[in-house]
C-alpha positions in Angstrom: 35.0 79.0 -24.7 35.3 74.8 -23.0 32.1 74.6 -21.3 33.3 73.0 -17.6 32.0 69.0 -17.6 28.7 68.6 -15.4 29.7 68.3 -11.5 27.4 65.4 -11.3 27.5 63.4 -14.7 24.6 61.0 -13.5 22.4 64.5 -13.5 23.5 65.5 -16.7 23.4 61.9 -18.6 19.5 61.5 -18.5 19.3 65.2 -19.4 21.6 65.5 -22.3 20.0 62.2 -23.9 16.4 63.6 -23.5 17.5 66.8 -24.9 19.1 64.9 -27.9 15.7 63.3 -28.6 13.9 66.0 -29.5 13.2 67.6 -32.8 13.8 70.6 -34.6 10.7 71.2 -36.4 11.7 74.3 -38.4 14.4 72.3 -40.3 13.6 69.6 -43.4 13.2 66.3 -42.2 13.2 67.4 -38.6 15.9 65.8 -37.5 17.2 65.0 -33.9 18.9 67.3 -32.2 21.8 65.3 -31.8 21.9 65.1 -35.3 21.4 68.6 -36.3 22.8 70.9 -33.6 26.4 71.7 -31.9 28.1 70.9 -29.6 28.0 73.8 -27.6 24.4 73.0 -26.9 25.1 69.4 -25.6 27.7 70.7 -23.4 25.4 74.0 -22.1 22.6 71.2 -21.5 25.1 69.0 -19.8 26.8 71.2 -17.5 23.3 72.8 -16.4 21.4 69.5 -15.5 24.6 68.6 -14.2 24.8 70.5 -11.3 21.9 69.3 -9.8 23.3 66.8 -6.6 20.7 63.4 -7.0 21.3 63.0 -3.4 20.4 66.2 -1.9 18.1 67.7 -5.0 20.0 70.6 -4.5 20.9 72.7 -7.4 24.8 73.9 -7.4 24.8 76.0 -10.5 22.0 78.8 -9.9 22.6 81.1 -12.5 24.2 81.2 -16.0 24.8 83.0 -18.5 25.1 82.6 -22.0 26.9 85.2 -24.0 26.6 83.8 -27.9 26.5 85.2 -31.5 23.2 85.7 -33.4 21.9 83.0 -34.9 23.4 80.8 -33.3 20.3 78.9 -32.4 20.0 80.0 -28.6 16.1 80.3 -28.8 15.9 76.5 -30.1 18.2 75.8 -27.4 16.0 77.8 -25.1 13.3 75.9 -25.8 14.8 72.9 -25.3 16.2 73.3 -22.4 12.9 74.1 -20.5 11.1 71.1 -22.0 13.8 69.0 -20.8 13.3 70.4 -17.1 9.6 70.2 -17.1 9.9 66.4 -18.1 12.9 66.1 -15.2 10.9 67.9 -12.8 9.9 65.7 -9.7 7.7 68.7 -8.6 3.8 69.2 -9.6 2.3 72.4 -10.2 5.3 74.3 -11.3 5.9 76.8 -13.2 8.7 77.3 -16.1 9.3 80.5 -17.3 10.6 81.9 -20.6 11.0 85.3 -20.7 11.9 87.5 -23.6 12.5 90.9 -24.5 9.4 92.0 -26.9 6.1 90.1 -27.9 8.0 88.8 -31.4 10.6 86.9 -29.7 8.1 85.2 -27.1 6.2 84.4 -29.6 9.6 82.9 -31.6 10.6 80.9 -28.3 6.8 79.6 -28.3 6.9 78.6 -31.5 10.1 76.8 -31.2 9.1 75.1 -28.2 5.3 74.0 -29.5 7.1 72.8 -32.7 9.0 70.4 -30.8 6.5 68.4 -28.4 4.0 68.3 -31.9 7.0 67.0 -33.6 7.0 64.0 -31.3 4.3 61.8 -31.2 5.0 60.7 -27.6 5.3 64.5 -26.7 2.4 65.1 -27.8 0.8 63.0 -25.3 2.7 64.1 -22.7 2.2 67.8 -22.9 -1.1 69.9 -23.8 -0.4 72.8 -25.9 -2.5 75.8 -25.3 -1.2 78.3 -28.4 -3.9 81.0 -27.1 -2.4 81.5 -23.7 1.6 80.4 -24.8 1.5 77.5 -22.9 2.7 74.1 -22.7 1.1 72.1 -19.5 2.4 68.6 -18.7 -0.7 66.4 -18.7 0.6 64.5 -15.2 2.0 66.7 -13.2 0.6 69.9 -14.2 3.2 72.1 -14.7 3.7 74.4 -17.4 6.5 75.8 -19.9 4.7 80.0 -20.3 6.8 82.0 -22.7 6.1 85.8 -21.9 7.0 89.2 -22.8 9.1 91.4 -20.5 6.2 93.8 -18.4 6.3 94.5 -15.0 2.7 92.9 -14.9 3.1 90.4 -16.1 5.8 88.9 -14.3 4.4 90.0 -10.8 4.3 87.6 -8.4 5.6 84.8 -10.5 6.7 81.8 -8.8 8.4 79.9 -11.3 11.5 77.4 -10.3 13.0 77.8 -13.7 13.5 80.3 -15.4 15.2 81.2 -19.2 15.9 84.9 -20.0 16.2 85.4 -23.9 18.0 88.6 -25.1 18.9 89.9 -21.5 21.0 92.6 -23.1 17.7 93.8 -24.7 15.3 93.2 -21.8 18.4 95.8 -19.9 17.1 98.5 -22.2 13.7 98.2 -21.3 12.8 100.9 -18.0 12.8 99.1 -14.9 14.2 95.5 -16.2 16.4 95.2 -13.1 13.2 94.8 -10.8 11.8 93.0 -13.2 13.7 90.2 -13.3 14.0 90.5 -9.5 10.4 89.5 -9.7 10.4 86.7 -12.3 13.3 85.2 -10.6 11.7 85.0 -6.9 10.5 81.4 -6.8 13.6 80.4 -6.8 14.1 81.2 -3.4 11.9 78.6 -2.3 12.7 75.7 -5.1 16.9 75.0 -4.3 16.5 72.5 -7.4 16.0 75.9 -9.5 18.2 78.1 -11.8 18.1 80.9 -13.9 19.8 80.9 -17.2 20.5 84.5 -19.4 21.2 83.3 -22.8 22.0 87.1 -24.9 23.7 88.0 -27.7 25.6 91.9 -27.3 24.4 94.7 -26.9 23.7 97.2 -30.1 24.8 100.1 -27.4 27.5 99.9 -24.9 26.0 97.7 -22.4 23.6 98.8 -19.5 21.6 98.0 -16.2 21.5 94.6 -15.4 23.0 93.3 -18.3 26.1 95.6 -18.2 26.4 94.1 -14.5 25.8 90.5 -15.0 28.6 90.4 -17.7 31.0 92.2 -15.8 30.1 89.5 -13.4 30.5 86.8 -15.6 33.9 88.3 -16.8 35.5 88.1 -13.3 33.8 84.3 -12.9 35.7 83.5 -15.7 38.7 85.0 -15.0 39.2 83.5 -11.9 38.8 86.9 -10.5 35.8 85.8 -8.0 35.1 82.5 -6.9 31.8 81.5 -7.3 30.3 77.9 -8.5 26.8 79.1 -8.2 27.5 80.8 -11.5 28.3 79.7 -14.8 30.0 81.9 -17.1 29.3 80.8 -20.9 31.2 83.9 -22.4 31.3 83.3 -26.4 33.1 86.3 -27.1 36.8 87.5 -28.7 39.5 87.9 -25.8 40.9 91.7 -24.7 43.0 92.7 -27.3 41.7 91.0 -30.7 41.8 93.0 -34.0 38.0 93.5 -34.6 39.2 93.8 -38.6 40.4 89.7 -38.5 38.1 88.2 -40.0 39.0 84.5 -38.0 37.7 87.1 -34.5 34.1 84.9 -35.8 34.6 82.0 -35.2 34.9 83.1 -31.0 31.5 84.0 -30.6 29.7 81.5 -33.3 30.1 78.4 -31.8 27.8 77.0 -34.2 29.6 78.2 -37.6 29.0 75.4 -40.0 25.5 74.5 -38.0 22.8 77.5 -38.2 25.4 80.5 -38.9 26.8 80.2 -42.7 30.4 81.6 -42.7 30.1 82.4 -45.9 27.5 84.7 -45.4 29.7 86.2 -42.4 32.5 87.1 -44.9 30.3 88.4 -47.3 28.8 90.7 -45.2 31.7 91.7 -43.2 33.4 93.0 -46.4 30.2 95.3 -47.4 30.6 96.8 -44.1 34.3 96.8 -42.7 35.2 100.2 -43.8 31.7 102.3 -43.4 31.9 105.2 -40.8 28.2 105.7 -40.0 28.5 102.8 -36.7 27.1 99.4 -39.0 30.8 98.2 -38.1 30.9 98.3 -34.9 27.0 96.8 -34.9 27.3 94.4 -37.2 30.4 93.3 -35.4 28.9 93.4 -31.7 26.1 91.2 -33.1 27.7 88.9 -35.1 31.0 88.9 -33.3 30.5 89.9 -29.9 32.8 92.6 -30.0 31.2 94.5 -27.3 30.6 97.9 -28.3 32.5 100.8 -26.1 32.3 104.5 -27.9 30.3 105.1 -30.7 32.5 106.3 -34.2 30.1 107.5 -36.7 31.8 110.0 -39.1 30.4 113.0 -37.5 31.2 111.9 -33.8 33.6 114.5 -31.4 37.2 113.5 -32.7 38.1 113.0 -28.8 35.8 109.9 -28.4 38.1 107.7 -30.5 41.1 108.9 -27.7 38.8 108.7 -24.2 38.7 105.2 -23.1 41.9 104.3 -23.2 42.9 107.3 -21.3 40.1 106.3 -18.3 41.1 105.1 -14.9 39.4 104.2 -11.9 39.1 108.1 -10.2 37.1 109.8 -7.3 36.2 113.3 -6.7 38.1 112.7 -3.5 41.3 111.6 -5.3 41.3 114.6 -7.5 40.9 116.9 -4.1 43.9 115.4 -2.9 46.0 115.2 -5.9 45.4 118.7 -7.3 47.1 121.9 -7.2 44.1 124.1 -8.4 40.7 123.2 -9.6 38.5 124.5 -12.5 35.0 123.7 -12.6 32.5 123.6 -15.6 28.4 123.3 -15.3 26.0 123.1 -18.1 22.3 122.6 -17.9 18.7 123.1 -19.6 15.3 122.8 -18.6 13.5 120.4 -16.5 13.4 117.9 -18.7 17.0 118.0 -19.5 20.1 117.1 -17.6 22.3 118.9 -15.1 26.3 118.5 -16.1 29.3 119.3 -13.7 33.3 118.5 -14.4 35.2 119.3 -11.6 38.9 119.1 -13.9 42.4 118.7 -11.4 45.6 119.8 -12.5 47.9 117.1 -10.9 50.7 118.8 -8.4 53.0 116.4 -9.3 52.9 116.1 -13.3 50.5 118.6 -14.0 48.5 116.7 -15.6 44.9 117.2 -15.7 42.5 114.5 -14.3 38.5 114.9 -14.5 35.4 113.5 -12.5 31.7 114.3 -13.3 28.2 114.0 -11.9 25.1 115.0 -13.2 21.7 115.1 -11.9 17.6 114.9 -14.0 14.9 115.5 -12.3 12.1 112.8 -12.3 10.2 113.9 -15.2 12.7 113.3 -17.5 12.0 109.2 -17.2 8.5 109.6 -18.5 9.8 112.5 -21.3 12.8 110.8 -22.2 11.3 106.6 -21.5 13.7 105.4 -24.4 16.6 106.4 -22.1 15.0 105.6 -19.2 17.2 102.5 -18.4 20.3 104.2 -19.4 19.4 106.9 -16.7 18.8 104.1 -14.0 21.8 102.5 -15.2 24.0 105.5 -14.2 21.9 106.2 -11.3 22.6 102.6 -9.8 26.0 103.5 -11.1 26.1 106.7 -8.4 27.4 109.4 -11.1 23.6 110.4 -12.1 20.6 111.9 -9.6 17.2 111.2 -10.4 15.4 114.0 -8.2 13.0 116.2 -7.3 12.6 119.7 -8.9 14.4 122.4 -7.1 17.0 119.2 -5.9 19.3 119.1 -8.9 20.8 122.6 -8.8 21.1 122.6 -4.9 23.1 119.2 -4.9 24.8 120.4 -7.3 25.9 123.6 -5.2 27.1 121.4 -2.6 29.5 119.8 -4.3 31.2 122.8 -5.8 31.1 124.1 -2.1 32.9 120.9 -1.1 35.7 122.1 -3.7 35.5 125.6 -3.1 36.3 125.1 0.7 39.1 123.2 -0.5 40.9 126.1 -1.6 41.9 124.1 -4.4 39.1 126.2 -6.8 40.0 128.8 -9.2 36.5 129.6 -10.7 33.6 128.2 -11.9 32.9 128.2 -16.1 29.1 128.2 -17.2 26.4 128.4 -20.1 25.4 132.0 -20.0 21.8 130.6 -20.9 19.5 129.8 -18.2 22.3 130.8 -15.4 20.1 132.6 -12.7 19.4 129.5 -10.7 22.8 128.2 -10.6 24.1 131.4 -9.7 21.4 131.7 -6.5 22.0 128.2 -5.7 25.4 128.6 -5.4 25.4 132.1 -3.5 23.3 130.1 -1.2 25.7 127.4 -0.3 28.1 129.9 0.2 30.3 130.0 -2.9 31.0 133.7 -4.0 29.1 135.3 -6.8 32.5 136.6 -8.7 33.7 132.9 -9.0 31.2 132.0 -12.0 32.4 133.2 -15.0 30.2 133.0 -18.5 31.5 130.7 -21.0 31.0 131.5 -25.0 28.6 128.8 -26.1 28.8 127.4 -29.8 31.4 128.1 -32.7 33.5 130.2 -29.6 33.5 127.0 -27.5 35.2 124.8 -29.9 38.1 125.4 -29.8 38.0 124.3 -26.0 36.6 121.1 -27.4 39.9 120.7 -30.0 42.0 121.3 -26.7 40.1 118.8 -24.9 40.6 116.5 -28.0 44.2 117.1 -28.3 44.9 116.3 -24.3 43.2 113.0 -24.7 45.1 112.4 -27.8 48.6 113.4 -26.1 47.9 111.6 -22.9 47.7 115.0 -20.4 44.2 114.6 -19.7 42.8 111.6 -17.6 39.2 111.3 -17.3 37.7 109.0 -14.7 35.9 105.6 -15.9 32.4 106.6 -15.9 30.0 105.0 -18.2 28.1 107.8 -17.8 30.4 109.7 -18.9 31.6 107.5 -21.7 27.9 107.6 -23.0 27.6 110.9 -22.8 31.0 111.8 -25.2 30.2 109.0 -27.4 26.1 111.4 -28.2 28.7 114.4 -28.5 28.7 115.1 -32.7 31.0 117.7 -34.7 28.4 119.9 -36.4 30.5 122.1 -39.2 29.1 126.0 -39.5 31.0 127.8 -42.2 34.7 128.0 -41.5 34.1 126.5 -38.0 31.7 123.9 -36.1 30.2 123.1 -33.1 29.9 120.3 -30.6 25.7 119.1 -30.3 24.0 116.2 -30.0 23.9 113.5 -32.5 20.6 112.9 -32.0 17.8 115.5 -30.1 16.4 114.0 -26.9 17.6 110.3 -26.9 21.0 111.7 -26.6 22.6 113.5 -23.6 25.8 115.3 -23.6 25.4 118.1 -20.6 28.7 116.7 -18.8 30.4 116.9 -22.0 29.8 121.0 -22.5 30.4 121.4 -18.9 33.6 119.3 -19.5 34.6 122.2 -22.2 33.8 125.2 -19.6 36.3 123.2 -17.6 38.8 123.5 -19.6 38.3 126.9 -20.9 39.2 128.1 -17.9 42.2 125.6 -17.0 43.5 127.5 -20.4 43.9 130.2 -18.7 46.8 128.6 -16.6 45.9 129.3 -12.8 47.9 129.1 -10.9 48.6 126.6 -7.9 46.7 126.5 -5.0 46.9 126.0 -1.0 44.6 123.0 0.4 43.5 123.7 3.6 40.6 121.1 4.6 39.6 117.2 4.5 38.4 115.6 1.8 34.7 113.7 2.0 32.8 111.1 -0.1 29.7 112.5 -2.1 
């Protein structure tokens, strides 16, 4: 990854040598910076302080993002950075933020940045550090570097003009991070000398919320995809394509091999974990690596995982509607503090090929019963293929969709749980669909073998799924359970894990087993 030159060098000049002038106190002898740390860093500092126009006082770049191995030394260069803009700043009475993902790493970026101004003797006149409060207040113009912990109440009403978000793929987990950051971030709207940088290493679960968004972001930046020089996309990370068992994939997201990451130690520890089946792979490698991490593949996990994203495509329910010759549909569901699963699976008319979309809906409850998912759920929610409703809501929503497909004339029936039926049935009778089109589904060691055929048409290419990163969640919690001389699909782990859409995906294609045969359709097709 070249990080672009700074727009305006004059900016970035000043910057870059204040930057080099600090110390790192946590290393013997605390050396300089610019005698201790990367290049990457003198470039990241350069091409940020550099887009700041000296005539105008405008800043160009806005927000960043900085997509980098661990260890790499991004909280020292966090640090940095914000001392460097409070000792810039021509403003008094600002306010520079740091905010991080838990208490431990504020108090990391804290300690970093304290370090450094009592380090320096002329720093140390310059700024006051208040340790009780995390705070670092320039002595003449007042303002002040506060390194926080992501809460909603704390960040309220914040005003600051800078502001440095550590570990935004972690903060993403955290419930409500989205309008959190919507809050830390305000003041810039009134300070066009501010920016906002996300410096992160990946995700330790396929990516989510607002980090999931501001990479695919990043990605098309980069790309050349969308044109935007308010952003700058600092993307440390292996292009599409590279062999996650290479070894040499390191050095793409460890810019500062040879600096604070030993590669040595990389090898070492690559070997102890390159063949193990229980996931450290894939998170060691997303950590260490930036191989972003797509479908779980721990031993026990649904053989058709491995097969399912490579069969995705962009789909609609409306495409399938249109493109199908008959319909099958499969719902699963629990209590109220479970989820709600429909797969409405399309036999193509032209290839015969089958082609799934699915929705599910939670009622409200489940955020406060389920909060270590919580940000997954609004992640899908934003995302439009999960519900978040009221009680009573989720079954009757879900009635109107399988109504929308019933009037098509496309539907051959409609596969369920046995379990915990009644409602569905009455919702459904409601909306109009007939009570002789819901048909029982064997649960457990029975319903496996729908989940081999499932398996196999992924494997084979006759089944297309939509790209749903619901969905894709969802399969990737699915785990092969053996019982005797058979096994069942269940949950790899009880309540963090959802797989609802996954057994109604199975009901699906039980019935689509039976061959159905083609239908007639007879009305228009509308958006959900």
């Amino acid at each position: 990854m070249n990080i672009p030159a700074p727009i305006y060098p004059e900016s970035a000049e000043r910057a870059v040598e204040l930057f080099g002038d600090l110390r790192l106190p946590d290393v013997p002898g605390k050396p300089l910076m610019r005698e201790a740390m990367p290049q990457w860093a003198f470039d990241l500092v350069a091409a940020q302080f550099g887009g700041l126009d000296p005539e105008t006082g405008r800043q160009t770049i806005r927000e960043t993002l900085v997509l980098i191995a661990k260890k790499s030394g991004k909280t020292t260069v966090a640090a940095g950075l914000m001392l460097v803009a409070n000792i810039l700043s021509w403003r008094e009475n600002d306010e520079f933020l740091i905010l991080s993902a838990t208490k431990e790493a504020a108090s990391t970026a804290y300690n970093a940045a304290s370090g450094m101004v009592r380090a320096d003797p002329e720093l140390r006149e310059l700024f006051h550090v208040r340790s009780h409060v995390r705070e670092i207040r320039h002595r003449v113009t007042d303002n002040t570097i506060k390194v926080v912990a992501a809460d909603s109440s704390i960040v309220a009403g914040k005003l600051a003009g800078h502001v440095l978000v550590d570990e935004l793929s972690f903060l993403a987990q955290k419930r409500g991070a989205e309008a959190m950051l919507m809050e830390a971030v305000g003041g810039l709207t009134a300070r066009p000398e501010g920016w906002v940088i996300y410096l992160t290493t990946q995700s330790d679960s396929p990516p989510v919320g607002v980090f999931r968004s501001k990479l695919q972001y990043a990605r098309q930046v980069a790309n050349g995809e969308v044109e935007d020089e308010s952003f700058l996309p600092v993307l440390f990370e292996p292009p599409p394509g590279a062999d996650p068992h290479d070894p040499a994939i390191f050095r793409y997201g460890n810019p500062s091999l040879g600096y604070s990451v030993d590669e040595g130690w990389l090898r070492r520890q690559y070997e102890s974990v390159r063949n193990a089946t229980d996931g450290s792979f894939q998170l060691f490698m997303a950590k260490h690596a930036n191989v972003e991490i797509g479908m779980a593949t721990s031993s026990d996990i649904w053989p058709g995982a491995v097969y399912w994203e490579r069969q995705e495509v962009p789909l609609t329910l409306d495409a399938i509607l249109e493109r199908s010759e008959v319909i099958t549909v499969g719902i699963d569901g629990g209590g109220l503090d479970d989820w709600l699963g429909l797969y409405i699976l399309g036999r193509d008319r032209t290839d015969k090929k089958k082609l799934g979309w699915a929705h599910a809906w939670c009622n409200r409850i489940v955020l406060d019963r389920r909060a270590e998912i919580a940000a997954e759920m609004e992640s899908f929610a934003s995302d439009g293929d999960l519900t978040i409703c009221a009680t009573g809501e989720d079954v009757r929503q879900l009635a109107g969709v399988v109504k929308r497909v019933f009037d098509s004339g496309l539907m051959d029936r409609i596969g369920v749980d046995p379990a915990g039926v009644a409602s569905i049935t009455e919702a459904l009778q409601e909306a109009g669909v007939p009570e002789d089109a819901v048909i029982g589904i064997s649960q457990g060691w029975r319903l496996f073998a729908h989940a081999q055929a499932t398996e196999r048409a992924l494997a084979d290419g006759s089944f297309t799924p939509a790209a749903q990163p619901m969905m894709k969640w969802c399969v990737s919690n699915a785990a092969v359970e053996p019982r005797s001389n058979t096994a069942i699909v269940t949950k790899k782990a009880s309540g963090r894990a959802k797989i609802d859409p996954v057994m109604a995906l199975f009901d699906a294609f039980a019935l689509m087993a039976t061959n159905p045969g083609p239908r007639q359709r007879h009305i228009a097709v509308f958006s959900l």
